[in-house]
Structure formats: C-alpha cells, structure tokens
C-alpha positions in Angstrom: -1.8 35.2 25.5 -0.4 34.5 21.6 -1.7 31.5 20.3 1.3 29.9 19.9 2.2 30.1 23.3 -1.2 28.7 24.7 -0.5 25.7 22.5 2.6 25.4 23.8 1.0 25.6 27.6 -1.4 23.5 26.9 0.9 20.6 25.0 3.3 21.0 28.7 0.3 20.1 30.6 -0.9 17.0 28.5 2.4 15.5 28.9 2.7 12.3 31.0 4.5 11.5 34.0 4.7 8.3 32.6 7.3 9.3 29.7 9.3 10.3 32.8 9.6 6.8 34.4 13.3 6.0 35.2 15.0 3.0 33.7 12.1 3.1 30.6 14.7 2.1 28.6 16.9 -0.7 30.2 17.5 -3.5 28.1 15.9 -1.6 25.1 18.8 -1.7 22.8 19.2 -5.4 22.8 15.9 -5.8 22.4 15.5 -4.1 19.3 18.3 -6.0 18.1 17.5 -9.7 19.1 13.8 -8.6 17.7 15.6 -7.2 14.3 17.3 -10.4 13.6 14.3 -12.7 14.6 12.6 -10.5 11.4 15.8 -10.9 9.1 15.9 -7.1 8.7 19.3 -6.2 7.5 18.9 -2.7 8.9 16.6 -0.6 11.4 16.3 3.0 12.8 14.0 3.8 15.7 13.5 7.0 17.7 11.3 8.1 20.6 9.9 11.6 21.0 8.8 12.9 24.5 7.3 16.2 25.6 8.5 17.6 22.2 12.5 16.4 23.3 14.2 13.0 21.7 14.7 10.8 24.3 16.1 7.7 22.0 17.3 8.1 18.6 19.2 5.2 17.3 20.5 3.0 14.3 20.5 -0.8 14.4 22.2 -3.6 12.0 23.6 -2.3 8.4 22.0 -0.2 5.7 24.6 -2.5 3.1 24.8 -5.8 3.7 27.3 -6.6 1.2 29.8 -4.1 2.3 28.4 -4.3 6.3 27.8 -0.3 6.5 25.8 -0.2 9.6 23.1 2.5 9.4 23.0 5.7 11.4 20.8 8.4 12.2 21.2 9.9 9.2 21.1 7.2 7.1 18.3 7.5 4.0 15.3 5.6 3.8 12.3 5.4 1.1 9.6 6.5 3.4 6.7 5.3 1.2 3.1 5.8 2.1 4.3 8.3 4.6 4.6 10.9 1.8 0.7 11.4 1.7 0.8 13.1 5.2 3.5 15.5 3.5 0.8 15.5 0.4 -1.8 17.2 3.2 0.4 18.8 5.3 1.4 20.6 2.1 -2.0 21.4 1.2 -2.6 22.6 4.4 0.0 25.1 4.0 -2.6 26.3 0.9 -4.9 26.2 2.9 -3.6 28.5 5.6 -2.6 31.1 3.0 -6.1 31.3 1.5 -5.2 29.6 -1.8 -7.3 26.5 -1.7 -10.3 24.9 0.6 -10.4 21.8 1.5 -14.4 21.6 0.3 -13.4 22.9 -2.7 -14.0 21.0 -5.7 -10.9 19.4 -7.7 -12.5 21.2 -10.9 -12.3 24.7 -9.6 -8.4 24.5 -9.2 -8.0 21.6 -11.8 -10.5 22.8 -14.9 -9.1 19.6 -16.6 -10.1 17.1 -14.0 -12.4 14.5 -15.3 -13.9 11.1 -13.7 -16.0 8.6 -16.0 -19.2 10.1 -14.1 -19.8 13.4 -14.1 -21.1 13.6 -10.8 -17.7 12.9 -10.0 -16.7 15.6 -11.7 -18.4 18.0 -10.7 -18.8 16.7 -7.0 -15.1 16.0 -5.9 -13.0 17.8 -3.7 -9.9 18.2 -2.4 -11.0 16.9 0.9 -12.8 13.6 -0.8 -9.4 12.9 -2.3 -7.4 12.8 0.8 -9.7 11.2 3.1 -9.8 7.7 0.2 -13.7 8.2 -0.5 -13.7 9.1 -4.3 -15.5 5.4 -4.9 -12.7 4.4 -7.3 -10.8 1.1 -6.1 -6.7 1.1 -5.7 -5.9 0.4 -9.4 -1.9 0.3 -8.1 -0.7 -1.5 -11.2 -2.4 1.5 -13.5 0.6 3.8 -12.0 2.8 0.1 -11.1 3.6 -0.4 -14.3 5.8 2.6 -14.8 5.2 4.4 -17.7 3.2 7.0 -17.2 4.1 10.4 -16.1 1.9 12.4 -13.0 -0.3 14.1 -15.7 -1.0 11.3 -17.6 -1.7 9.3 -14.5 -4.5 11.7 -13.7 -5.9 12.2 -17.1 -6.3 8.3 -17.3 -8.9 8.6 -14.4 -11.6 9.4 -16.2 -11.3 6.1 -18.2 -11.6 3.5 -14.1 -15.1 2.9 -13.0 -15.7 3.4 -9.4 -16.7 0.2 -7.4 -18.1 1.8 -4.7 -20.7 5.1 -4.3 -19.1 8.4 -3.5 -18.5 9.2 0.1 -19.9 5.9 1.1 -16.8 3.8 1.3 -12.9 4.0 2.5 -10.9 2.6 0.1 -7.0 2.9 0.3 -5.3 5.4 -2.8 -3.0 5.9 -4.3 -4.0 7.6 -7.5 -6.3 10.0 -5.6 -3.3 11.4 -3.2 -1.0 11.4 -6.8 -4.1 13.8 -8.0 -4.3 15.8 -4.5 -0.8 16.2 -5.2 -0.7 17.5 -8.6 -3.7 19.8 -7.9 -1.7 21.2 -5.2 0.8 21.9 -7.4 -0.8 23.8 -9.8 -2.2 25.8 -7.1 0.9 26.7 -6.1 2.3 27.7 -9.4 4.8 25.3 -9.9 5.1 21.6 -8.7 4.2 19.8 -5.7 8.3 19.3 -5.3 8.2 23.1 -4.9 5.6 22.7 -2.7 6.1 20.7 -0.4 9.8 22.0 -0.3 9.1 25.4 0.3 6.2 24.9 2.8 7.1 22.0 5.0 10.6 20.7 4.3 12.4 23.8 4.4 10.8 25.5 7.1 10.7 22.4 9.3 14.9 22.1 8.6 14.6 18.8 6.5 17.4 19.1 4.3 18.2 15.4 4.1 14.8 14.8 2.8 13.6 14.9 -0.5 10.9 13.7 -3.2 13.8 13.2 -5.7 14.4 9.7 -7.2 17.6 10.6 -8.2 18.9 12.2 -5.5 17.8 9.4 -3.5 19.6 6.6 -4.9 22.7 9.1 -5.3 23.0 9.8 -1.8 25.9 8.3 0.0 24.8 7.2 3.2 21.6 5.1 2.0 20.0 1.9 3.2 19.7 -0.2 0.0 16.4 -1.9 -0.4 16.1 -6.0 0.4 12.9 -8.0 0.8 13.1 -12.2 2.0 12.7 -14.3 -1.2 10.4 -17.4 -0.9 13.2 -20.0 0.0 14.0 -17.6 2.6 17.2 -15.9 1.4 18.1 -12.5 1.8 18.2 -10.9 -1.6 18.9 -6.9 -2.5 15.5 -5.0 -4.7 15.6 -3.1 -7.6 15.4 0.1 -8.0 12.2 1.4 -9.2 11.5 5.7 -9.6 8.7 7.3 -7.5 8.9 10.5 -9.2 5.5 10.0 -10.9 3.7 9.4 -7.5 6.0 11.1 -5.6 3.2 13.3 -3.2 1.5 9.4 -2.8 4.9 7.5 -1.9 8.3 9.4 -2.8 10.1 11.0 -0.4 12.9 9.8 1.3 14.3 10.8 4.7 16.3 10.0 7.5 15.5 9.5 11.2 16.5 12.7 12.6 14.3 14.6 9.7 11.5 12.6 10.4 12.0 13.5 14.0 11.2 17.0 13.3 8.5 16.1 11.1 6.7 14.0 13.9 7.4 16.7 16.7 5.7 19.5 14.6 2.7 17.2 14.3 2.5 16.4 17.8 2.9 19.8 18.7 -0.5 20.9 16.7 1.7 22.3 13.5 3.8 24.4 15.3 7.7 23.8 15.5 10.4 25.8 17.4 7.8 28.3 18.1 6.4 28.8 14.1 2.9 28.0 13.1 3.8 25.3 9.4 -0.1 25.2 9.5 -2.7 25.6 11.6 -3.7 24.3 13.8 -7.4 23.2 13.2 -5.8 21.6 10.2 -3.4 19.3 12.4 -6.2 18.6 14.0 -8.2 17.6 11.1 -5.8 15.4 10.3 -5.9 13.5 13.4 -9.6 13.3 13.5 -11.4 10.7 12.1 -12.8 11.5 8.9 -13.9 8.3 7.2 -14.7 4.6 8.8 -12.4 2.3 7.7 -14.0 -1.1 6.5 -11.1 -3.2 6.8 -8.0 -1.4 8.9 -4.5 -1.2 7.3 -2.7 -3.7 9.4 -5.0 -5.7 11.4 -8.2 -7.4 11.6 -10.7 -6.5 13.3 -11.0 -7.9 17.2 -7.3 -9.5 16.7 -5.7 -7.3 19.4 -7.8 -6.6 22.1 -5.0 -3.5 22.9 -6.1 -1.9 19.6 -9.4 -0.2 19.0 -11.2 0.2 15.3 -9.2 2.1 12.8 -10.4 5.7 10.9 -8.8 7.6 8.8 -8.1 11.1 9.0 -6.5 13.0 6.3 -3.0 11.2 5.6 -3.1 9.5 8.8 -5.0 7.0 10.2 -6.7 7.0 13.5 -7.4 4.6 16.5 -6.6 4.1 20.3 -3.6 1.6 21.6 -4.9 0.6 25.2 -7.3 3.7 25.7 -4.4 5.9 24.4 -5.4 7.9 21.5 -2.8 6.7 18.6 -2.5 8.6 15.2 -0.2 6.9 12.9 1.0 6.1 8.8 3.0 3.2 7.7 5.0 3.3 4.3 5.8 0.1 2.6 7.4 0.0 -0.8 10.2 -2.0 -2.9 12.6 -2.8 -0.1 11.3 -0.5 2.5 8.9 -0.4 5.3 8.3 2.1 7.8 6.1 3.7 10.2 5.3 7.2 11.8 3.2 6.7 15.4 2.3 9.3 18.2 0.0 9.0 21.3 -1.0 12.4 20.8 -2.9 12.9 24.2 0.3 11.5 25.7 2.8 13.6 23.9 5.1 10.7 22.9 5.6 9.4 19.0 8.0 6.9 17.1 9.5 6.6 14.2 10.1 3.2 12.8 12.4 2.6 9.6 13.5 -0.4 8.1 15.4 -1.3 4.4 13.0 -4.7 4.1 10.4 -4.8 2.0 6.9 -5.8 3.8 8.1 -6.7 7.1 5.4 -6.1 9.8 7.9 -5.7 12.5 7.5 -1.7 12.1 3.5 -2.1 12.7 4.4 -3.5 16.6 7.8 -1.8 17.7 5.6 1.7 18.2 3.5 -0.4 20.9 6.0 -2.2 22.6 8.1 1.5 23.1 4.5 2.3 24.4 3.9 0.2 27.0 7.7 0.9 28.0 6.7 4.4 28.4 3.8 4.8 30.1 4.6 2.1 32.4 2.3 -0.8 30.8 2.2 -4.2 31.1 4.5 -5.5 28.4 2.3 -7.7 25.4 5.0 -9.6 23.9 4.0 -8.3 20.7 7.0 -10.0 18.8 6.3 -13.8 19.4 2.3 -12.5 18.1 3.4 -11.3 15.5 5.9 -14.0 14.3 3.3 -16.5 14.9 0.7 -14.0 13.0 3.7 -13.9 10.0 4.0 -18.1 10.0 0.0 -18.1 9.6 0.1 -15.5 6.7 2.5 -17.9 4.8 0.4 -20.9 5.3 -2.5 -19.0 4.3 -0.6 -18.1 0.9 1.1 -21.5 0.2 -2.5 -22.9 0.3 -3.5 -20.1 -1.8 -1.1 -21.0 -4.6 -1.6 -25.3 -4.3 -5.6 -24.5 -4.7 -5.1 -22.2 -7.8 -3.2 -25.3 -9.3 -5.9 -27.9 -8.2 -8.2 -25.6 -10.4 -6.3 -26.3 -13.5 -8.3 -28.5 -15.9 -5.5 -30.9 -17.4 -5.4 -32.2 -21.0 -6.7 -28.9 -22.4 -4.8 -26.6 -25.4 -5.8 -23.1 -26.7 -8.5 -22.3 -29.4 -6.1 -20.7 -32.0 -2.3 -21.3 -32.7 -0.6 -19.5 -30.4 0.6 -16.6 -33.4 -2.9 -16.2 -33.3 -3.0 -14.3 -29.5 0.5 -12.4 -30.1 -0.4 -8.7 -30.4 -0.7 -5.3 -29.0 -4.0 -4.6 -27.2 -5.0 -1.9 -25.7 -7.3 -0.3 -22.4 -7.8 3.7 -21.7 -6.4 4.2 -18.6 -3.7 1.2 -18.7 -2.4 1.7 -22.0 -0.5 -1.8 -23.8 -0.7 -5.1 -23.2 1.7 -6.9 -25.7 1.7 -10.9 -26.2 4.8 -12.0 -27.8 6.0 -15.6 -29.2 8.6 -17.0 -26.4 10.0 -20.3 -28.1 7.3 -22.8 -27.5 5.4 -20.5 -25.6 4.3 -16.8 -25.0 5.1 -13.6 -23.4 3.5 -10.8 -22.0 4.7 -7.0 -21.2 3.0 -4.8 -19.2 4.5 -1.6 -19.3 7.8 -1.7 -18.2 7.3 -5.7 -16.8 7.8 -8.5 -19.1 7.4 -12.1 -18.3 6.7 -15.5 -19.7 2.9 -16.4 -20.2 2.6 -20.5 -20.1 -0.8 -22.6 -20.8 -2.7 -22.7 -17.9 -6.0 -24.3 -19.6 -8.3 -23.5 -22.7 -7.9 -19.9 -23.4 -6.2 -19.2 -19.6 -2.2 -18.7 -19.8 -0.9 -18.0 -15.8 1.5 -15.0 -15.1 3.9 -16.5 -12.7 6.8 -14.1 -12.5 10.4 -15.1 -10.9 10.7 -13.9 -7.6 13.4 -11.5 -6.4 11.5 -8.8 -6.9 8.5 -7.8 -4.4 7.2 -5.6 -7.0 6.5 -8.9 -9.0 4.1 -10.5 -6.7 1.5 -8.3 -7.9 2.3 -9.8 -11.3 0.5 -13.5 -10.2 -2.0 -13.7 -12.5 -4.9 -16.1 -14.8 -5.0 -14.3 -18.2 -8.2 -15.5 -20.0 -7.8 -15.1 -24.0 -11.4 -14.0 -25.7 -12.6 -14.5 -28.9 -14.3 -11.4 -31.4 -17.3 -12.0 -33.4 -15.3 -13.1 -36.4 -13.9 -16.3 -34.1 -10.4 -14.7 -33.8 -8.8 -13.2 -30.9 -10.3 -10.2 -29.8 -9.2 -9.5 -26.6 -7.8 -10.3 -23.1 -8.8 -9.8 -19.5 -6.3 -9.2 -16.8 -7.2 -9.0 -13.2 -4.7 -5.9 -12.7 -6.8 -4.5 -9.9 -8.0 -7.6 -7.4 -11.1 -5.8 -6.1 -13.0 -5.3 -9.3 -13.6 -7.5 -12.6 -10.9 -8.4 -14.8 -9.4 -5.2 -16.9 -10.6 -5.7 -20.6 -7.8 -4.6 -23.0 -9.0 -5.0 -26.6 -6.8 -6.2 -29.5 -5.6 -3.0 -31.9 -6.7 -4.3 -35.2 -4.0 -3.1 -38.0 
C-alpha cells in the first residue's frame, strides 16, 4: 500500500464520532457574535475543520468600522506569530529535498553566522533555532524599532549576550526564527519569499496569502488593524511593515487559505493526496521538543482542562481535556489570531480577529471543542473576561507603584544640553536625545517621544497611547556619567528580561 494512501487510512480511522454529533452547532453563530462584542472586536473569522472536510467557515462583525464592511471568508488578516510554522514548514520542504538537516549547524549553510560566543557559533543549528533554545532572550525592540533590514538583523546577533545556557532554556524568538528564515533562504538560492512561495503556498493553493507588506495593505478586502485604547475607546493602528521579519511574523491570509494550511498539517503534510513534506517532519513539529518554562498564554495550574505547554518546532504542544492539542497564536499591531487542531481527533480551528491583543482567540478553539466532541461546556468566556479585568488591575497597580517610587524635589546633574546627543550600542544602533522646549526627547529608531524628569539622572519614557506598538516604549532611562564627570552614556531597559541596554555617547 503507497504511503500516502496508508496515511490517509489511518487519518479515516482516528477520526471521531464525536465531530459527527448532530445539532454541534445550534446556537453557535449567535454565540460567537454576543461573545465578539462582549471583547469589542470590530471583526472575527472562525472556521472548523473535521475529518479533513470544513464543516463551519464563517465571518462575523466588520473588517472596517468606519465604512461598516463586514468581513468575509476571504477577508485578509495579518496572521503574526503564525508565520514561524510557515518558517518550518518551509524548511521542511529543504529538508525533504536533501538540501539542509535539521542538526546541521547554522554555519555550514550561513558561513557568516556569528553569536558573541563562539560556542554558539560553532554549536548552533537549524533545529536549536526553531525549537527557541539558542540562550539569547527576545530582544523584540532590537528588530521593533524598524530600521534594520533581515541581514542586518542577523549580523547584529553576534553583538546580544545570551541570558540563559544553550539548550537549557525555552525562551520565545523572534530573532532566531528571522535567522531560520534567512538561512533558509540562502539555501534555497534566493529568498525565504521564494521559499516559502514555491514550497508551501503555491502547492497548498494559497493564493490570497502572502509575506508581502505591500501587497497586504493594498489588498481590497482587508480587515484594518484596531486595538482598545486605555479609556476604552475603539481606535484604528498604524501601519507598521513586516518585511524584515517576515518568516518570524509577516504573512497575511485569509480564512479559507489558512483552512488548507491547517488541513495539510492535520493530515501529517499531505494535502489532496501530495506529500508538501514528510511526514516524520509534521510529526516533528507536533512533538514536544523543548519544556516550556512559562506557557504562551496561561499559567500554570489556571485551567484544570489544559495540561503543561512544550514546544515543538513552530508550534506549541499540550492536551485540552486529555485531547492532544497542537496549536500557534499570532498577535501583532491590530491583529490577533490563532491556529488549533486536536490532532488525535482530526478536528482544528482557525481563529482570526482585526484587535490587537485580545485573548478571546486563545479560548474560542476550546469552546468549538467541547461542542464537538460532545463535552461539558466550561464557560470559557465569563473566565476569561474576569481573567482580562484582573490583568488590568494588575497593570494599573503596576503603573501607581512605579510613581510612588519617584523621589520628589530632585533635578538632573548637568544642564539638560548636557545629555542631548547621539549614542550608540552594536546590535541596537542610535539612541538620540534631543532638546524638547523645557524638556527632552528621545528617538529610538523610527519612535520618537518626549523624555520628562523622573528623578536625579532618571527621565521616564511614557509614550501616548493609540498605538499598541508603544506600550513597549514605557520606560526609566537612567543618565550616567564618564570618568571626566560628563555624560557618558544611557541605559535603557529595551529587553525586560535582562539588564538595562548600555548605549555609549559617540564623542565628536
């Protein structure tokens, strides 16, 4: 018997009854609707895959608010974080064709590849970089700040010092899935756009879906990015390019793409009968690879339905009730998304959304769920809204005790011409402080905000809202002096899990 047809066999006998049950679906359509406004999500698109067949496929509420276009099924979303199981699905491809290994080490197809230790170096492989166990912490804001194209993004490696040991620790990545991308790339002889085109997107029949910034925002049937400003108002998000990290975050899709997407991975890499990788990779990507520490989107013990989290290779791993769950959510300016499938079960969900951090796509999956296989419904809604009110509390507290630290009375060291300057670190390039009236300013990149007296030589960062992308911005700058008494540098804590990033002052 050909191997594709076994699979096939074997995925028709792993299918439930349960995804059978009549009626699994009454009442569903309201219910995604009442739950949509409860979250304030202008727009959502949700479909079901069983036994390899869509059984719900569906927009709900508008993709523009301002000119009430309701969204559809092949309405355009930025699907984030989802991109890195594109970013290993596409190496996979490689992998099948004998052009890379997934133990093979990042120098051997990357000569130019450098960390700060050489170990690194020499050490790291294409496998450490998508399983998020290099050692080296997120560093978002080194790529955040926009400037910096996909090459220089991983030649400025070599300049971050891990926080962990290598292979010891899972720690999410974003630069090392940009690097797994552009390695891939290269491998293939051209770009990962290419790639990832010719070996996963074309062959899977994707051809709304793209890593192109561009074509993205050009489309004409797009849900336009919102995120909930802190007074509560609904407020449309920038837009912001992900062509840099595009095999980390970039792609876009709509729902009936991603459908196919999601059915090729439940079916073991095959789709309408072809092999778009094989199938020990599919299920190395569904097979925990690395403990994860602290899980994505949940603490530990919270839910009693969930089990601990791993990671596999661009997908995480865990168990929803005793059901094997593989999973990836995307979250990025204005968009938040999931990919979920009970692989044992042979159902999956897509979950997309035009809000920026809403959790309501981390709980829709489950609910279909226990729809499905006939489970006793968790009202996972009212947990989660109560779980939402708490996170707020938590950060309102946050921000009153960071004031209640300020000393008052204080002023800076120098005249404040004396901290206006360019300074400079390796791997995040400039950080210019500028006169603002009575006050300063600082630019990071392509960011720029007003830099007011906290105490001594501290100035706060405390960006206007409207833009998600500027609460990562919320920061205690701390002024330091050289050996001669004048400014010499400034520390920025630009990454939240390490020390403050030194940038020292370019002297003319």
């Amino acid at each position: 018997m050909p191997s594709i047809t076994r699979l096939g066999l074997l995925l028709s006998l792993a299918a439930p009854l349960a995804a059978q049950v009549p009626g699994w679906d009454r009442g569903l359509d309201a219910e995604l609707e009442a739950i949509r406004k409860d979250w304030r999500v202008p727009g959502l698109a949700v479909a079901v895959v069983a036994k390899g067949k869509v059984i719900h496929a569906r927009g709900y509420g508008l993709r523009d608010v301002e000119r009430q276009l309701p969204v559809e099924r092949d309405t355009k979303f930025a699907i984030a974080s989802i991109s890195k199981s594109f970013a290993v699905t596409s190496i996979a491809a490689l992998v099948r064709e004998g052009k890379v290994e997934w133990d093979g080490q990042v120098r051997e197809y990357l000569p130019e590849f450098r960390m700060i230790d050489p170990v690194l170096t020499e050490r790291m492989t294409i496998r450490d970089l998508v399983t998020m166990r290099s050692g080296l912490a997120r560093h978002d804001l080194m790529w955040g700040i926009g400037v910096f194209t996909r090459p220089e993004i991983v030649a400025r490696l070599r300049y971050l010092q891990p926080n962990r040991d290598f292979r010891t620790t899972w720690q999410y990545q974003n630069l090392m899935y940009t690097t797994a991308g552009y390695v891939a790339g290269r491998v293939f002889g051209s770009s990962w756009e290419d790639l990832v085109q010719a070996r996963v997107l074309g062959p899977l029949g994707m051809t709304q879906t793209s890593p192109s910034f561009e074509r993205f925002i050009s489309s004409s049937n797009i849900a336009l990015p919102y995120a909930l400003h802190d007074s509560g108002q609904l407020m449309p998000v920038p837009w912001r390019s992900t062509d840099a990290i595009a095999p980390t975050g970039g792609l876009h899709s709509t729902l009936d793409d991603m459908v196919r997407y999601l059915t090729m991975h439940m079916q073991g890499g095959v789709f309408e009968g072809r092999e778009i990788i094989a199938r020990a990779d599919a299920r190395a990507m569904q097979t925990p690879q690395m403990a994860m520490q602290r899980p994505m989107t949940w603490d530990a013990g919270e839910f009693p339905e969930l089990s601990d989290e791993a990671y596999g290779m661009g997908l995480l791993v865990t168990h929803y009730r005793g059901h094997k769950m593989v999973h990836h959510s995307g979250n990025w300016d204005g968009y938040s998304l999931e990919l979920s499938f009970l692989p044992n079960d042979s159902v999956g969900v897509v979950v997309l959304t035009n809000m920026y951090s809403t959790t309501l796509r981390d709980f829709l999956p489950w609910l279909l769920y226990d729809r499905l296989l006939g489970l006793p419904g968790a009202d996972w809604n009212r947990r989660f809204l109560e779980r939402a009110r708490r996170s707020r509390a938590t950060l309102m507290a946050t921000r009153a005790r960071e004031d209640s630290l300020r000393t008052p009375g204080t002023s800076p060291s120098h005249p404040l011409d004396a901290y206006t300057g360019t300074y400079t670190h390796p791997a995040y390039g400039q950080a210019v402080v500028s006169r603002d009236g009575a006050g300063l300013r600082l630019r990071l990149g392509n960011y720029e905000f007003p830099l007011p007296h906290y105490h001594y030589d501290v100035f706060r960062l405390t960006p206007p809202v409207g833009n998600p992308v500027h609460n990562r911005f919320r920061f205690l700058v701390r002024f330091e002096p050289a050996t001669d008494g004048s400014i010499g540098s400034v520390a920025i804590p630009m990454e939240p899990t390490v020390p403050p990033i030194i940038y020292q002052r370019a002297r003319p």
